[in-house]
DSSP file (Angstrom, degrees, kcal/mol; ACC not computed):
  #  RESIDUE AA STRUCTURE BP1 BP2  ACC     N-H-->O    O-->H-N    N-H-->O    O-->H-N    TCO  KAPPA ALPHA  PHI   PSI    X-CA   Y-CA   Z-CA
    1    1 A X              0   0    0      0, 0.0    55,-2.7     0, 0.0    82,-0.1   0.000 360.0 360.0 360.0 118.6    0.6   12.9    3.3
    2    2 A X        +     0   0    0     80,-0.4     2,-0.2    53,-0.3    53,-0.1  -0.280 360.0 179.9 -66.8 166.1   -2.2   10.4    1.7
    3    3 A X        -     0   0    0     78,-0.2     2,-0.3    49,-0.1    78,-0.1  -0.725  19.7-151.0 176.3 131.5   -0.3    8.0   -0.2
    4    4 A X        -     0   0    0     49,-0.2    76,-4.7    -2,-0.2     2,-0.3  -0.948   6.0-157.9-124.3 149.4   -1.6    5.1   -2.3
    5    5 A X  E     -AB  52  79A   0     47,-2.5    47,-1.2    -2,-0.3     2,-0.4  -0.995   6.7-161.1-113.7 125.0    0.4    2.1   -2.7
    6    6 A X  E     -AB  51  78A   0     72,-1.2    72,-1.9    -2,-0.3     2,-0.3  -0.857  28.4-168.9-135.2 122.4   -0.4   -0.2   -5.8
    7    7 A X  E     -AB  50  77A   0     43,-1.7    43,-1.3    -2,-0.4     2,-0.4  -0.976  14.6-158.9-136.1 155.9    1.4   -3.3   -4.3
    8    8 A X  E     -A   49   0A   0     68,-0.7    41,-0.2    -2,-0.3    40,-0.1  -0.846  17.8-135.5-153.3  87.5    2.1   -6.5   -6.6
    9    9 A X        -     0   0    0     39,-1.9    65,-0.2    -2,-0.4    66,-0.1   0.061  17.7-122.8 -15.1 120.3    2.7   -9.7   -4.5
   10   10 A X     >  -     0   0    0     63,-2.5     4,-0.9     1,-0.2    38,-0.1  -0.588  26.9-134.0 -82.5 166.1    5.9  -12.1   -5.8
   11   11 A X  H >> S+     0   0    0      2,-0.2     4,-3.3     1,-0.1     3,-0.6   0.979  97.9  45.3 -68.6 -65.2    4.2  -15.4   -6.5
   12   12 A X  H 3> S+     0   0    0      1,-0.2     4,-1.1     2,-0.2    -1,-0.1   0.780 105.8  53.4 -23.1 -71.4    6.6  -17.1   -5.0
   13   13 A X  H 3> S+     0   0    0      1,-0.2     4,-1.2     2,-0.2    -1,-0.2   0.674 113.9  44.1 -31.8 -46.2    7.1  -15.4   -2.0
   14   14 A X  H <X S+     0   0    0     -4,-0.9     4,-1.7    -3,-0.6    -1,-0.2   0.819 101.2  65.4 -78.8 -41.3    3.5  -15.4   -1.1
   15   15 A X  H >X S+     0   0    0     -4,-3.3     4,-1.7     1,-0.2     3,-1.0   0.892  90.8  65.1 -72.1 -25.0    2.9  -18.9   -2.0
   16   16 A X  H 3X>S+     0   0    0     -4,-1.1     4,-2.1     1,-0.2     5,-0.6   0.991 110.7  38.4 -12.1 -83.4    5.2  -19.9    0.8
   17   17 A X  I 3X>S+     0   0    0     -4,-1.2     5,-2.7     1,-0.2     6,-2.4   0.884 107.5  57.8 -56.6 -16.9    2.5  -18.2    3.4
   18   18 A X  I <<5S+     0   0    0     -4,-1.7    -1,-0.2    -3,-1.0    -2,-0.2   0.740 110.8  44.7 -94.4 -13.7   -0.7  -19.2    1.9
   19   19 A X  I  <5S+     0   0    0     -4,-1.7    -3,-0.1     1,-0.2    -2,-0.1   0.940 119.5  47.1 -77.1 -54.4    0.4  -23.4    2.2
   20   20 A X  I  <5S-     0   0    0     -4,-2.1    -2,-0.2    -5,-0.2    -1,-0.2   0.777 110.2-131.8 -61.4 -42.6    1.5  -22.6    5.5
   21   21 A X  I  <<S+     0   0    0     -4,-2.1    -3,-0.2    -5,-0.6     4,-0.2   0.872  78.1 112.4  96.2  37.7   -1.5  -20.7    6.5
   22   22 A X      < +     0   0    0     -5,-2.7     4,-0.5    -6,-0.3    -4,-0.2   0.338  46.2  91.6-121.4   8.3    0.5  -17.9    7.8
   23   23 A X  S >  S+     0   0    0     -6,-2.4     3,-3.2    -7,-0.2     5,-0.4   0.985  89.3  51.0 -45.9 -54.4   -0.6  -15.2    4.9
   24   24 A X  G >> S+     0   0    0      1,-0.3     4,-1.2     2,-0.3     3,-0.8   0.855 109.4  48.9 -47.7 -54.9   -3.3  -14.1    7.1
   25   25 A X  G 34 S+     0   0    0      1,-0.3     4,-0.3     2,-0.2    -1,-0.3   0.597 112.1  49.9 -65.8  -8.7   -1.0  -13.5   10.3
   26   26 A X  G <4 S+     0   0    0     -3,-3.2    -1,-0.3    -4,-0.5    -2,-0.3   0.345 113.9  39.9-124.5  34.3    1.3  -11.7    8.5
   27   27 A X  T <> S+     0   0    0     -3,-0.8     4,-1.1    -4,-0.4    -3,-0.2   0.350 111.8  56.5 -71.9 -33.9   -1.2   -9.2    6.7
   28   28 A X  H >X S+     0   0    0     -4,-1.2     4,-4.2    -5,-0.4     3,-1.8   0.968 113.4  41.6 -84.8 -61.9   -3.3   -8.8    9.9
   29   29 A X  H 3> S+     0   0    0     -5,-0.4     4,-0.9    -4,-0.3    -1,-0.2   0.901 117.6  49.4 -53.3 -35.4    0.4   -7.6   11.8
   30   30 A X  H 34 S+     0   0    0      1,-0.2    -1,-0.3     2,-0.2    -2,-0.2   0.801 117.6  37.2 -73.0 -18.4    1.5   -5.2    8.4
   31   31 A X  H <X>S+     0   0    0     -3,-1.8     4,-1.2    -4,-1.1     5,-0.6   0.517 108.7  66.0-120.5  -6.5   -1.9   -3.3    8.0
   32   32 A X  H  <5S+     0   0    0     -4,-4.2    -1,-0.2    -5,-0.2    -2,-0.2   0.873 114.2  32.4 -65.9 -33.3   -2.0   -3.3   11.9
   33   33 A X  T  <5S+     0   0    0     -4,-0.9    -2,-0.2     1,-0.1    -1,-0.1   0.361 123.1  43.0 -85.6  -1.6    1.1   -1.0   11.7
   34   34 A X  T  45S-     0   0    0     -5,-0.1    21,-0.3     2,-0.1    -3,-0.2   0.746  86.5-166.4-115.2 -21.6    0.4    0.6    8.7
   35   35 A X  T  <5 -     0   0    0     -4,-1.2    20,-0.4     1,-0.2     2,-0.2   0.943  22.1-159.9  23.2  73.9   -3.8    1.3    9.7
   36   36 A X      < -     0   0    0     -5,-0.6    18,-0.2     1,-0.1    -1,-0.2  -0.520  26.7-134.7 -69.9 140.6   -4.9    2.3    6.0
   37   37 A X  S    S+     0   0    0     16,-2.0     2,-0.3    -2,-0.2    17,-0.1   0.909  90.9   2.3 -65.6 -39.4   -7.9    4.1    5.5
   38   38 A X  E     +C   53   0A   0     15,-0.6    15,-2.6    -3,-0.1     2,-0.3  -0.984  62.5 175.9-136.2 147.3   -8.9    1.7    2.3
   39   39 A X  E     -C   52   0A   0     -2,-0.3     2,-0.4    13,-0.2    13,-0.2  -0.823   9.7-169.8-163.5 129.7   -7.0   -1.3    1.2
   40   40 A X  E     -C   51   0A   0     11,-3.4    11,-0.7    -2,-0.3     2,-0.3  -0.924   9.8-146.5-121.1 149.5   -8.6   -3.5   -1.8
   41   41 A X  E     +C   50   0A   0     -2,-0.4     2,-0.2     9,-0.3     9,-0.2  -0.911  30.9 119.9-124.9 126.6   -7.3   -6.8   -2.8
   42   42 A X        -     0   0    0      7,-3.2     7,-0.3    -2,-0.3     5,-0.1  -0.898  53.1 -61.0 175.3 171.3   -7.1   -8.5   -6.2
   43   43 A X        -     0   0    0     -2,-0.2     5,-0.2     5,-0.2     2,-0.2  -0.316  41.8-174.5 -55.6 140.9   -5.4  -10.2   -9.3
   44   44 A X  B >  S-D   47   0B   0      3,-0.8     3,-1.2   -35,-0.1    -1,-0.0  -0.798  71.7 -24.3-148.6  99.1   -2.9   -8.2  -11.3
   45   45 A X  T 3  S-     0   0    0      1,-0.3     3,-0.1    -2,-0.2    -2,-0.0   0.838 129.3 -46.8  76.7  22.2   -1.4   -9.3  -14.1
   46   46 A X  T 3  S+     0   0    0      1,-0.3    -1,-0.3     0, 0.0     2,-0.3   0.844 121.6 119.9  83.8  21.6   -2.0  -13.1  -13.0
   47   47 A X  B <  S-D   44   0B   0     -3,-1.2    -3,-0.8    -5,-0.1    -1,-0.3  -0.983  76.7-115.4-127.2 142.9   -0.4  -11.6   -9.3
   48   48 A X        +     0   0    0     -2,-0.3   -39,-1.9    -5,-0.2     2,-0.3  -0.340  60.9 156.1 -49.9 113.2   -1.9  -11.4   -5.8
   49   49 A X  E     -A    8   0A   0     -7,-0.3    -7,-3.2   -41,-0.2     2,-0.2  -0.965  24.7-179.5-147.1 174.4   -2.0   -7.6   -5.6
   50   50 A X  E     -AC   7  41A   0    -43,-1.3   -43,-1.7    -2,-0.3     2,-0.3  -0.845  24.5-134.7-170.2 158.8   -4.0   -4.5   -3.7
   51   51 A X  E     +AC   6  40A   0    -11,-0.7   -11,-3.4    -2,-0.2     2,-0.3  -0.901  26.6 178.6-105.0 126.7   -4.1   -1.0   -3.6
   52   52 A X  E     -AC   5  39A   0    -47,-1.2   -47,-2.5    -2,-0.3     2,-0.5  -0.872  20.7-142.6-129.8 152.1   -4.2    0.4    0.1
   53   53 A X  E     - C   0  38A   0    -15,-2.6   -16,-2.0    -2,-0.3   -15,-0.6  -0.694  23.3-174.2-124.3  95.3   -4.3    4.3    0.9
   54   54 A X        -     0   0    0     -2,-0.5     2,-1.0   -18,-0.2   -18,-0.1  -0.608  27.3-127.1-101.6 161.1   -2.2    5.2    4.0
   55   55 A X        -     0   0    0    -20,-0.4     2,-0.6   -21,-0.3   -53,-0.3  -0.773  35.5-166.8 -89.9 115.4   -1.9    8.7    5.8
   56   56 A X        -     0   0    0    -55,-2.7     6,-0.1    -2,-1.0     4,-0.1  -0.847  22.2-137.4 -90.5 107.6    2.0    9.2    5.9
   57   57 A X  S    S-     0   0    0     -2,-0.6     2,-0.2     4,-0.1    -1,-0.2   0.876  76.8 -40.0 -46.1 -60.4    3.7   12.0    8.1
   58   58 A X  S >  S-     0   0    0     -3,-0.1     3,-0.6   -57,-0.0     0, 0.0  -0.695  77.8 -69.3-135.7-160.8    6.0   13.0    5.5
   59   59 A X  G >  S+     0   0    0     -2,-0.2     3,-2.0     1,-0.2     4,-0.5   0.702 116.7  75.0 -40.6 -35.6    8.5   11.2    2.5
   60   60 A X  G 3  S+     0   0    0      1,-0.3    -1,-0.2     2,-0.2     4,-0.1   0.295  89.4  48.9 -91.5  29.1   10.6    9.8    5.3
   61   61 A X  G <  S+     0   0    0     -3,-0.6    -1,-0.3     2,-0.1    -2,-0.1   0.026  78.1  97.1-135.9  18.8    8.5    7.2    6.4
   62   62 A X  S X  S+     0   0    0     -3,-2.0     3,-2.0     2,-0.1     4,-0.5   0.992  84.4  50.5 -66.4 -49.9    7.8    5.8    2.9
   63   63 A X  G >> S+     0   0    0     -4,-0.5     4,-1.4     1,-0.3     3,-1.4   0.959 109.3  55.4 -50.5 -55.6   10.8    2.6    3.4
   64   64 A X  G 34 S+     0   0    0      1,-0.3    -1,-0.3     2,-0.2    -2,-0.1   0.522 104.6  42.9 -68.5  13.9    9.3    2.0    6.3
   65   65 A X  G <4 S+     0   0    0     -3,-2.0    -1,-0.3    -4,-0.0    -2,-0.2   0.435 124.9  44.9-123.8 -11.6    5.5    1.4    4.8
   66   66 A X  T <> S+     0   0    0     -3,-1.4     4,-0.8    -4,-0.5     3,-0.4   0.846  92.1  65.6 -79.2 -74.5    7.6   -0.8    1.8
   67   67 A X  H  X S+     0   0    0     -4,-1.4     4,-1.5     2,-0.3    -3,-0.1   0.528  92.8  61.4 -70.8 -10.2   10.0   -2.9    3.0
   68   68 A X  H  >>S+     0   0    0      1,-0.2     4,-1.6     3,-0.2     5,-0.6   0.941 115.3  46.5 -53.7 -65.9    7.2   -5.6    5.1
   69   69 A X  H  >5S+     0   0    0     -3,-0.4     4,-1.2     1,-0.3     6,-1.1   0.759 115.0  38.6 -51.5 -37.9    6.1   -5.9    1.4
   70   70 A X  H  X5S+     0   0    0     -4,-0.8     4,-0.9     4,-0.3    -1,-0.3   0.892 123.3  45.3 -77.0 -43.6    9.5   -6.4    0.0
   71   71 A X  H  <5S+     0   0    0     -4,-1.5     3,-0.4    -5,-0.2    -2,-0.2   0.953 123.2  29.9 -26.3 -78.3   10.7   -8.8    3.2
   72   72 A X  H  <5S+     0   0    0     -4,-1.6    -3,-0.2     1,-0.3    -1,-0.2   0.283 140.0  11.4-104.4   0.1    8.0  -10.8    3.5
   73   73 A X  H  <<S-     0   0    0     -4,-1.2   -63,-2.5    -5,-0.6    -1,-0.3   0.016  86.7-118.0-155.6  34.1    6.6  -11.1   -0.1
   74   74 A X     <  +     0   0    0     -4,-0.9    -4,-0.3    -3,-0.4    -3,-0.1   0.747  56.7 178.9   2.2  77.2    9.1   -9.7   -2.8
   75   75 A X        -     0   0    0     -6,-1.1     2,-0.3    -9,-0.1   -66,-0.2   0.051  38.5-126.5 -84.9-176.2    6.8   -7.4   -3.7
   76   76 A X        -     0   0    0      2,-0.1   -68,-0.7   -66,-0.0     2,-0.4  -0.895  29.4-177.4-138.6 116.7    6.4   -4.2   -6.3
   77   77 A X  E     -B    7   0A   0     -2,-0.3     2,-0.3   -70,-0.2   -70,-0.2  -0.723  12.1-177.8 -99.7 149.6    5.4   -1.5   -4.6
   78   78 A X  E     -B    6   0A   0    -72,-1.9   -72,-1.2    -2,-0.4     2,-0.5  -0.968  18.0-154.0-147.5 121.8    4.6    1.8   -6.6
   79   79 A X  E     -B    5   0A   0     -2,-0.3     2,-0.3   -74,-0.2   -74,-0.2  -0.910   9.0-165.4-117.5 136.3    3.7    4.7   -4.3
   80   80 A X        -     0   0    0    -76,-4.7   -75,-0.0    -2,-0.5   -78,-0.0  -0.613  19.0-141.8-100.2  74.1    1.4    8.0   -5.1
   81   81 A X        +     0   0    0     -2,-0.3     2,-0.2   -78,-0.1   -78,-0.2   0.083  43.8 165.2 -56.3 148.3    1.2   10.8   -3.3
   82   82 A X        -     0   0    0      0, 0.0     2,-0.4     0, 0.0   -80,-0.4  -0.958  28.2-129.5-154.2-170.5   -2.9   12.1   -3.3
   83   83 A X        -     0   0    0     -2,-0.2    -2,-0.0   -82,-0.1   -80,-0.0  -0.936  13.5-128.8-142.9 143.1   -5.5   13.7   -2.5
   84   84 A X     >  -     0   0    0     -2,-0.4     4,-6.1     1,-0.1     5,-0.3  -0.281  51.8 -87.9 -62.6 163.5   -9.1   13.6   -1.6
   85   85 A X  H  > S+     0   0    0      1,-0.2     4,-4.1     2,-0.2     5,-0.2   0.948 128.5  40.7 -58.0 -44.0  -12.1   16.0   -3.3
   86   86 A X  H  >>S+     0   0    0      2,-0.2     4,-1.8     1,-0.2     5,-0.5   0.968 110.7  52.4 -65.0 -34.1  -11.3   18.9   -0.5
   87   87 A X  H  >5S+     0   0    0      1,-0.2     4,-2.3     2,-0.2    -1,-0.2   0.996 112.9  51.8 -66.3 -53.3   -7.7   18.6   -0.6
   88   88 A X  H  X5S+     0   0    0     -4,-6.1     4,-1.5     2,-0.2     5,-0.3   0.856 107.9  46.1 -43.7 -37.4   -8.3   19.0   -4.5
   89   89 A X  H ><5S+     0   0    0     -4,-4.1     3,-2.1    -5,-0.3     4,-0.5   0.944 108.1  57.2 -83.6 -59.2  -10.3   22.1   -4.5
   90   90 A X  H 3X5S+     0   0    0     -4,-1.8     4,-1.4     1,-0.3     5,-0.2   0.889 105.7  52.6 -33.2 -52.9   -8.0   23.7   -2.1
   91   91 A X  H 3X<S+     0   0    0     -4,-2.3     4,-0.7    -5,-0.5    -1,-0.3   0.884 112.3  41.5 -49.2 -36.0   -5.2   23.0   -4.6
   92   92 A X  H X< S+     0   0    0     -3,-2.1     3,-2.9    -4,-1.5     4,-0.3   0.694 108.5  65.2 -84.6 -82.2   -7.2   24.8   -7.7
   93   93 A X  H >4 S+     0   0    0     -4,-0.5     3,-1.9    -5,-0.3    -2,-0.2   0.080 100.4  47.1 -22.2 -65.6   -8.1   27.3   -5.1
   94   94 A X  H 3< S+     0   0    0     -4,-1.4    -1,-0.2     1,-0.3    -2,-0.1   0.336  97.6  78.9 -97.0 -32.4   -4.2   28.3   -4.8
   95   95 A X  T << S-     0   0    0     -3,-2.9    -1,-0.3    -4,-0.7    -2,-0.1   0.738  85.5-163.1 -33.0 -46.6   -4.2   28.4   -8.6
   96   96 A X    <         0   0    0     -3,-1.9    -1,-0.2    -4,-0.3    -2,-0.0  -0.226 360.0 360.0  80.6-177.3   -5.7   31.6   -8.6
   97   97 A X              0   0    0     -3,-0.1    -1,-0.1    -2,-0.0    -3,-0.1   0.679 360.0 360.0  62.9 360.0   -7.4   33.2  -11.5
């Protein structure tokens, strides 16, 4: 199941890693487990944020694709299930009519 995650860094939380210089190590290791197809990075709302699009097997492995971000960075995570252009036309296809 595609699945984009709109994820929204605590300030706090983060700024901890970036003095320490361990932001980098601990991004590298979450998006090594998570291997997203796209993942963009940028300011939200004055917060360290990015939108990443991972391939999920089903619902029950959404906590486990959350909680690094809640751990290690009190995050706000907001998840979507989607779809790509084919995955859309299949869907009107089904419509009928």
């Amino acid at each position: 199941m595609r699945t984009l995650l709109q994820i929204r860094l605590g300030t706090e939380a983060s700024n901890g890693p970036i003095a320490d210089g361990t932001m980098g190590q601990k991004f590298e290791r979450i998006m090594a487990a998570l291997k997203p197809e796209a993942a963009y990075f940028y300011a939200s709302g004055g917060r360290r944020a990015m939108t990443i699009v991972v391939d999920l097997p089903d619902e029950a492995a959404l906590p486990s694709v959350c909680e690094p971000f809640w751990v290690e960075f009190n995050a706000e995570v907001d998840a979507y299930p989607c779809m790509d252009g084919d995955a859309l036309r299949e869907g009107l296809s089904r419509l009928g009519g």
